[in-house]
N, C-alpha and C positions, 0 to 999 in steps of 0.2 A: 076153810080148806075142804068143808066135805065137798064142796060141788066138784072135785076130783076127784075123789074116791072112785075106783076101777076105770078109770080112766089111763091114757098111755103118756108117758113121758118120756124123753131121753135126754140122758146126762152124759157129756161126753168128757171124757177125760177122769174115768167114774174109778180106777181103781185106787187113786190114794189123793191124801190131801182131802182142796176144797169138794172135789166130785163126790172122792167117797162119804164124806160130810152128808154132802145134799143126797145123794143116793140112797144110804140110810133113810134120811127122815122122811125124803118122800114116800118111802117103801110102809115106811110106822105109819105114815099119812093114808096110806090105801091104796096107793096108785102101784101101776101098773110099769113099772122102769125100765129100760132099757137101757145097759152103761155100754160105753162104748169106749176102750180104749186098746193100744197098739200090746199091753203087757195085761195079764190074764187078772181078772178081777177075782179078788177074796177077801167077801166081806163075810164079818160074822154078826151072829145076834139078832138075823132076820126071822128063825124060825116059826117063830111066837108071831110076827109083825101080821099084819090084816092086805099090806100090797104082795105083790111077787116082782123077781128080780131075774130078767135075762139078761146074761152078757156074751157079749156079742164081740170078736179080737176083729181092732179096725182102727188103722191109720189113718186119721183123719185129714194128712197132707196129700191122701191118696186117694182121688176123685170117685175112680173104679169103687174103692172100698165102703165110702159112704155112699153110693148110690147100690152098692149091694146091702147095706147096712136098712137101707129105708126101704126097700123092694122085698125083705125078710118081714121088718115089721109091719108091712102095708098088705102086705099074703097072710103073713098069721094071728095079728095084732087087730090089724087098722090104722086108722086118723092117730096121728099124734096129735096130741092135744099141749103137751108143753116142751119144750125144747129150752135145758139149760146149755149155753156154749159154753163149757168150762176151759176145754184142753186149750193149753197153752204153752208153748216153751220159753226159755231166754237164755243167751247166750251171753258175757261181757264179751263184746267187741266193735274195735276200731275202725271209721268208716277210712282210716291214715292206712291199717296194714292186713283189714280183718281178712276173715275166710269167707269168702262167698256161697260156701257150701250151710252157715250155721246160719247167714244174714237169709239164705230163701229157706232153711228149715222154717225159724220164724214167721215167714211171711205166709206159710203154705200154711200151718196150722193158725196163727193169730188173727190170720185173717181169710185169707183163701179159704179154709176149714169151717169156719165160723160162718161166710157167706153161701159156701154149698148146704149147709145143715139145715141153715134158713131157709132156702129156695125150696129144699125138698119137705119141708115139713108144710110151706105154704103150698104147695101143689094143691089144687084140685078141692080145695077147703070148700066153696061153699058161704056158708054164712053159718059154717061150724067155726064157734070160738074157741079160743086157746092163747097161750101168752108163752111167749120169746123172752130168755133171760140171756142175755151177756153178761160172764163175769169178767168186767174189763181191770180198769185200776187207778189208780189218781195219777199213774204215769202218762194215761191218757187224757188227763187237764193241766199238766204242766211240763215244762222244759225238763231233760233229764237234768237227775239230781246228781250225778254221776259219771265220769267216765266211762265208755263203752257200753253206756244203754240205751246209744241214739236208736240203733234198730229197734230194739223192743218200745223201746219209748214211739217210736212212730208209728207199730204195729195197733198199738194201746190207743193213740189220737187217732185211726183209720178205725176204730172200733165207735169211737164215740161220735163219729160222723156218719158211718155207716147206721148205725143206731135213730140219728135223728132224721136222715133220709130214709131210711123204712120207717120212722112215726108217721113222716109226711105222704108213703103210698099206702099204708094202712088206712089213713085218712080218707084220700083221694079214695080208695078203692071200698070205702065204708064197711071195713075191714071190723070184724068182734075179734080179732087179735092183738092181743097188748102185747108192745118188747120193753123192754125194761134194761135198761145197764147198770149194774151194780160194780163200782170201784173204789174197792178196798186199799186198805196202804199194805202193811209191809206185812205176811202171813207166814206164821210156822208150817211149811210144806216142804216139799224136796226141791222145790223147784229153783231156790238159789244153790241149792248142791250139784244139780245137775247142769249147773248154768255155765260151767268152764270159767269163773271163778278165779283173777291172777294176781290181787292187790291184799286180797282178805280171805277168811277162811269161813262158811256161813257158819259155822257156832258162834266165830265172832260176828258176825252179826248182830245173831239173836240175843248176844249175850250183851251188845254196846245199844242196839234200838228197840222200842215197845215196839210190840207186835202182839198181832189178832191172831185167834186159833181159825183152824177149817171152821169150826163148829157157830162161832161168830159169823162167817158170810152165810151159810147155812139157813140161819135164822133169821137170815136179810134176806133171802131166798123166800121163807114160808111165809113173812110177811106182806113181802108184794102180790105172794100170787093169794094170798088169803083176804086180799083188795078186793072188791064189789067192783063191777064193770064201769062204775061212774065214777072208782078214784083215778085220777091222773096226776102222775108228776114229771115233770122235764124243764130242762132249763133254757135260759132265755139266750137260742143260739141268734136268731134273726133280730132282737130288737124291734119286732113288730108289732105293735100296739094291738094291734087287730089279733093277737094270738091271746088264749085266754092264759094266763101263765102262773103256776105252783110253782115251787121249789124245796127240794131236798138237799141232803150235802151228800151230792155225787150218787145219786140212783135217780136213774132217769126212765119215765116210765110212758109210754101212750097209753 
């Protein structure tokens, strides 16, 4: 991890949960953070830490707002050097009676959000390195598990293809930028309380399935990026021989 050290990151979706996790220990790590979410970040126990932490209120379903969000850091910062795509929503609903207002929230931030933050961090790079983290989810390697989580569930497989076609123009483009997807199963966050929620109540939940802390993906965060330029991990989406291929369970890395 030192080869970050004062370097710039942004974590979006940084005020709670998984973001504020990474946020954190990037910040212990040296770096230079950036959080970016729509509700005012407060994190504590940075004082003492060796990085510094701006935040920054920004909707990331809001085109306008991340390109004002990277035109601040790119004036007084500079180069982003890592980009975690944390923010994410989910709603339970029906594609028989849902609301189409909650099916494109999803889609604006899961994905649409995810692929603006990319474009503008890759901007103008250079043959200046840095690494792309997706925090996707194992909803995006299998069918839902569930009732009314075909949206998110699809937002999640649109992640994990999106992922491995920017391995392959990273490539083409002989790219010193790694992305990486990291997919977690079921995590203690707000995010199934916020989720609208009509069969189960998320305590029960937590209380009926094993589940990860923030603090666990986190740590799957500082180890990828604390990877040496010549580790690689991804999975074998082509079947093509000719590809050199590693494998992890569910972190997918160029």
């Amino acid at each position: 991890m030192e080869r970050w050290a004062g370097r710039v990151a942004v974590v979006t979706g940084a005020s709670s949960g998984i973001g504020a996790a990474i946020t954190k220990d990037l910040v212990r790590k040296g770096l230079i953070v950036v959080g970016l979410d729509k509700m005012e970040i407060k994190i504590q126990e940075l004082d003492e830490a060796p990085g510094r932490l701006h935040a920054i209120q920004c909707d990331v379903s809001e085109e306008e707002e991340i390109l004002a969000s990277f035109k601040w850091i790119k004036e007084n910062l500079g180069h982003v050097d890592v980009l975690v795509n944390n923010a994410g929503v989910f709603y339970e609903s029906m594609l028989s009676n849902g609301n189409t207002a909650e099916w494109r929230k999803q889609i604006d931030v899961n994905i649409l959000g995810l692929a603006i933050c990319t474009r503008e961090m890759l901007k103008g790079r250079g043959d200046r390195d840095g690494h792309i983290i997706h925090i996707n989810s194992v909803a995006g390697h299998y069918p839902p598990l569930f009732k009314g989580g075909g949206i998110y569930n699809a937002t999640k497989h649109a992640v994990t293809s999106l992922t491995e076609n920017l391995r392959k123009e990273l490539v083409e483009l002989k790219s010193k930028v790694k992305v990486t997807s990291v997919s977690p199963g079921l995590v203690k966050t707000g995010l199934i309380r916020r989720g609208n929620i009509h069969n189960i109540t998320a305590d029960k939940v937590f209380e009926t399935y094993p589940y990860l802390e923030p603090e666990d993906i986190s740590d799957a965060v500082l180890y990828v990026l604390g990877t040496p330029p010549r580790v690689q991990f991804y999975e074998n989406f082509s079947n093509n021989s000719s590809d050199c291929q590693t494998f992890s369970n569910k972190t997918t890395q160029q």
